[in-house]
Each structure stands twice: as C-alpha cells, then as structure tokens.
C-alpha positions in Angstrom: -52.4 -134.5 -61.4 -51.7 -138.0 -59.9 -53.6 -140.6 -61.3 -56.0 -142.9 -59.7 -54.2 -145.5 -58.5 -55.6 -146.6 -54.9 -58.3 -148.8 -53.3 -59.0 -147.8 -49.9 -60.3 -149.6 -47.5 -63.2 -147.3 -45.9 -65.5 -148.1 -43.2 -67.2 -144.7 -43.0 -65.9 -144.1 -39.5 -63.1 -140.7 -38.1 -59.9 -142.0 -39.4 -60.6 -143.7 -42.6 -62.8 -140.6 -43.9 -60.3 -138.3 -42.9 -57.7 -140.7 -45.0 -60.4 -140.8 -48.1 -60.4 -137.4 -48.2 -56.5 -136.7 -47.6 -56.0 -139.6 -50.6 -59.1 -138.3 -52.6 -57.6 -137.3 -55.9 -55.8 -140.9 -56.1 -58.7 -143.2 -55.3 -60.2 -145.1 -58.0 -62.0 -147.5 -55.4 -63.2 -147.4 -51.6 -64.5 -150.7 -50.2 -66.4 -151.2 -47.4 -66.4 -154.7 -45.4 -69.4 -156.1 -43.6 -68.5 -158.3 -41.4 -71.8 -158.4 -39.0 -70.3 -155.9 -36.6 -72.7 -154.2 -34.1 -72.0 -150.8 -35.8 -72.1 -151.5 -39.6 -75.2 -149.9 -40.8 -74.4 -146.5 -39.7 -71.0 -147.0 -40.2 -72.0 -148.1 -44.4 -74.3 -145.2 -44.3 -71.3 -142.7 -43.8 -69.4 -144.6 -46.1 -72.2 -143.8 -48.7 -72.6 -140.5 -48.3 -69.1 -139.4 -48.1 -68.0 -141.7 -51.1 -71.5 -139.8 -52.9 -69.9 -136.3 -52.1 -66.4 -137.0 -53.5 -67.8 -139.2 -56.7 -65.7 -142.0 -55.5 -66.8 -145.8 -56.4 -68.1 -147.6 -53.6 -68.2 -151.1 -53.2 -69.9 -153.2 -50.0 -68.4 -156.5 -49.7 -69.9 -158.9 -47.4 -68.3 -161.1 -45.0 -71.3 -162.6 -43.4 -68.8 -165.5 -42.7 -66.8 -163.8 -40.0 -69.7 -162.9 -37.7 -71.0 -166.6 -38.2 -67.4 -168.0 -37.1 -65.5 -165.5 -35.3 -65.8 -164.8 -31.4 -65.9 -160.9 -30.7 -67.8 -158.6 -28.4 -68.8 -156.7 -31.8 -70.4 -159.3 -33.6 -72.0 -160.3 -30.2 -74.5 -157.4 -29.9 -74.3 -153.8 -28.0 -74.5 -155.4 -24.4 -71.3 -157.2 -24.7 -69.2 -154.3 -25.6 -67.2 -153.0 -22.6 -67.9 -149.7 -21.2 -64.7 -147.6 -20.3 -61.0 -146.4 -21.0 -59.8 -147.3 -24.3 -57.2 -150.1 -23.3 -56.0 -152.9 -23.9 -57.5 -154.7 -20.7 -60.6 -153.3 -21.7 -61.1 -153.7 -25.4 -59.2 -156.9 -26.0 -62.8 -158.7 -26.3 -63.4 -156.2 -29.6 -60.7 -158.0 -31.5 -61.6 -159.9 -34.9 -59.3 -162.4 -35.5 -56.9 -160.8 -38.4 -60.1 -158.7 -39.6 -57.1 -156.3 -40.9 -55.3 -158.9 -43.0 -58.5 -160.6 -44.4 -59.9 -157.4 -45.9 -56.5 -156.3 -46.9 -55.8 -159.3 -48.9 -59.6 -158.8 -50.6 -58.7 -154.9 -51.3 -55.5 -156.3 -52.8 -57.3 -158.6 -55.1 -59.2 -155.4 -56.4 -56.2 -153.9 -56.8 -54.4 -156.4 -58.4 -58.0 -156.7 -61.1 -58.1 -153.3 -61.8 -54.6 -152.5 -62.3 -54.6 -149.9 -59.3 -50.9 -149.8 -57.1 -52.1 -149.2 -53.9 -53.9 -150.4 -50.9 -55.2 -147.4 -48.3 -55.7 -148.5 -44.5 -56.2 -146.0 -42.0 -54.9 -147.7 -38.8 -53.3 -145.8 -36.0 -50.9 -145.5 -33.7 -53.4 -146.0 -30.7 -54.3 -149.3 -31.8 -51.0 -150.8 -31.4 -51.6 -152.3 -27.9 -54.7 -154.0 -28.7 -55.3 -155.1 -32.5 -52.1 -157.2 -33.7 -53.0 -156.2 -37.7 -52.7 -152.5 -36.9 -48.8 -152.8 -35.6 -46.0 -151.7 -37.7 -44.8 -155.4 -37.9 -48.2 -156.4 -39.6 -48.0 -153.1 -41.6 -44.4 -154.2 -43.1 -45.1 -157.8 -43.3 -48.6 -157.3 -44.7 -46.8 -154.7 -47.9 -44.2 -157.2 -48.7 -46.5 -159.9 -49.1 -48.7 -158.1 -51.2 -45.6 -157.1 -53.6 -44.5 -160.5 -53.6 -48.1 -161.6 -54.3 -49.0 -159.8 -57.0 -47.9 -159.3 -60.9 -48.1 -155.3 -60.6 -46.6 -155.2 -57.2 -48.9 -153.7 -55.2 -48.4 -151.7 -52.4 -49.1 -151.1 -48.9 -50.0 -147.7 -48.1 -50.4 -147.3 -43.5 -49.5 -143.1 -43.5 -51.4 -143.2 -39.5 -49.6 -145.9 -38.5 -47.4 -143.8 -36.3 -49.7 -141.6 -35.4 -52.2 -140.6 -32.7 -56.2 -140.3 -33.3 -55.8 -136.9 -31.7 -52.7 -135.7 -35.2 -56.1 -137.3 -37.5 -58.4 -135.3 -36.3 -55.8 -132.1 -36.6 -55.5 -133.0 -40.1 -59.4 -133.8 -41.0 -60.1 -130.3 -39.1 -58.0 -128.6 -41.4 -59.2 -129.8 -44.7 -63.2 -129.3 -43.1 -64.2 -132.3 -43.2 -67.7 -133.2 -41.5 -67.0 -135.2 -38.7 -70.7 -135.1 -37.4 -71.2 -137.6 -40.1 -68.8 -139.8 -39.0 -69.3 -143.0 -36.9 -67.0 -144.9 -34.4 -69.1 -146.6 -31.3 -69.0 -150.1 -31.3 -72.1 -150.4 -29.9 -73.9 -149.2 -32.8 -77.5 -146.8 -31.8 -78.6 -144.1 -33.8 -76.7 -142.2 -31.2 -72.8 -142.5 -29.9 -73.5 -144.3 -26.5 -70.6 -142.0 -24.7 -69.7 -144.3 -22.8 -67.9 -147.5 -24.8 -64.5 -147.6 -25.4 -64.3 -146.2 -29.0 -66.2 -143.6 -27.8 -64.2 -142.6 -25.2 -61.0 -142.5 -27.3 -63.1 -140.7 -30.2 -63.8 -137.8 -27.1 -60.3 -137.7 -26.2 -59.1 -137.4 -30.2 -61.5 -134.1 -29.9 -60.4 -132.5 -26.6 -56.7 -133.3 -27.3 -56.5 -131.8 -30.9 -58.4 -128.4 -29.4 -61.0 -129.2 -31.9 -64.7 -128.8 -31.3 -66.7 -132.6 -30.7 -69.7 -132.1 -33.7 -70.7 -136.3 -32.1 -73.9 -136.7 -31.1 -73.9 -138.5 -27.4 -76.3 -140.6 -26.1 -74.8 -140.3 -22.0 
C-alpha cells in the first residue's frame, strides 16, 4: 500500500470528488478554500460529507480576502453570473484572479509542514480557454516552482489536465461515486439553476459520457 503522501485541493464539486476518490488511499489532507464565492456553502457541505465517508482530514481555510478585493461575477452574487454555453465569451466574468495559484501555493505550504510530497488539483481540459491557472503552461510552471520552493520538493500532481469533464465523469461512474451529492453551479441555490454556465457544461459532462444526470435542476 502507498503511503499517504498528498494534500488535495477539494472543493466538494464533480471533478475534484471524483479526483479524491481516484487518489483516496494516498491523501493525508483535503483542503477546502473559501474564498466568498456564491456557491461555497453547498459546495463545503459536499466537501464534508465526502471527506466524513472516506475518513479523510478536512481542513476549511478562509480567504475572506479575495472576495473583499477581487472583481468576479462569483463573488458578486447569483444575478451577475451569466446564463448560457460554457465559453469563453461567456464565463470570462467568473475568473478569480490566479484563485488556482494562490490556493496551490497555501496547499503547498501544508505539504511542505507536514512532510506530504504532493499537491492534488483537479483542473481540466475544458477550462483551458477561460481560466489561465488551469492551462498546461500554469500546470508546469506552477510544479517547478513548488520543487524549487520547497526542502522536500514537492510536487505538482494535474492528472485531468488533458482531459474532458465528460472522461471524469466516465471515471467517477465507474468507481460509483455519488454524484447527486456533488455541487458545481455558480450561482449557488439549494438547487442547480440549469441554466448557468457550469451547469450547462456539468449537463453536457452527463449526456456525453452516456451516464445518467443524478443533479437536481431548478429550470
């Protein structure tokens, strides 16, 4: 058996569950970042339970600083959050200035503390057009600085980078993970709106992978 060498970086939504229970026999450490986006609570309330299930540490870390600095339609309330296609036209307004790099370098500190060699992210291929820190540049750039940052060397670890939302949700599928208690609208109800951008990529994900849609829709 591997040992437990990982912090992940888990926000409790599709893609990062599906990677915290792909990695789940080599986390020592998920850690959620709240950053005062629209979606958080439900999103940490995911996080919870799924971290409960697995007996995985949990840590919420706030970043109360971000949404009281940074300019982004998810730290601006449901109503600005675009309705529509997931592009990049349409979703630049989501973007948190190098949210990506400033949780990573946090996660790496952990790392670092603990003794732990790796850093999970679960970033994909479909957010290469619009978020900058989900590219494989950032990915590459983003590992060697770690390694050169740190005493143990600590690594990187991207495995969706190159990969489509639809190829996640294969893989979740297979291993049975629930993802009716999973959370990805930016708008943030009780319910998926349906009709926001993150929604309509999460319905896509579904219907392309020939896997049955378990979310909750509001529209």
């Amino acid at each position: 058996m591997l040992d437990k060498d990982s912090v992940i970086i888990y926000s409790g939504g599709l893609d990062s569950t599906t990677l915290l229970y792909e990695e789940q026999s080599r986390i020592a450490l998920a850690v959620t970042f709240d950053y005062g986006s629209n979606h958080a609570a439900q999103e940490i309330a995911y996080a919870r339970f799924h971290c409960a299930s697995l007996g995985i540490e949990h840590l919420v870390i706030d970043l109360a600083f971000m949404k009281k600095h940074f300019d982004s339609s998810l730290l601006s309330g449901a109503e600005a959050v675009p309705s529509g296609d997931y592009n990049e036209d349409n979703m630049k307004s989501t973007v948190v200035p190098f949210r990506n790099g400033i949780m990573l370098s946090i996660a790496c500190g952990l790392a670092e503390n603990r003794g732990l060699q790796r850093v999970l992210i679960a970033n994909h291929g479909g957010d290469h057009s619009i978020y900058p820190d989900c590219r494989p540049g950032f990915v590459g750039a983003m590992d060697a600085a770690m390694q050169a940052g740190t005493y143990n060397g600590v690594r990187l670890v991207a495995p969706y980078t190159n990969i489509t939302k639809a190829d996640i949700v294969r893989r979740g599928s297979a291993l049975g993970i629930d993802y009716g208690r999973t959370y990805s609208c930016y708008r943030g109800g009780k319910l998926h709106c349906g009709t926001c951008g993150t929604c309509a990529e999460r319905r896509e994900a579904f219907s392309e992978a020939g896997v049955e849609d378990p979310t909750l829709y509001e529209k």
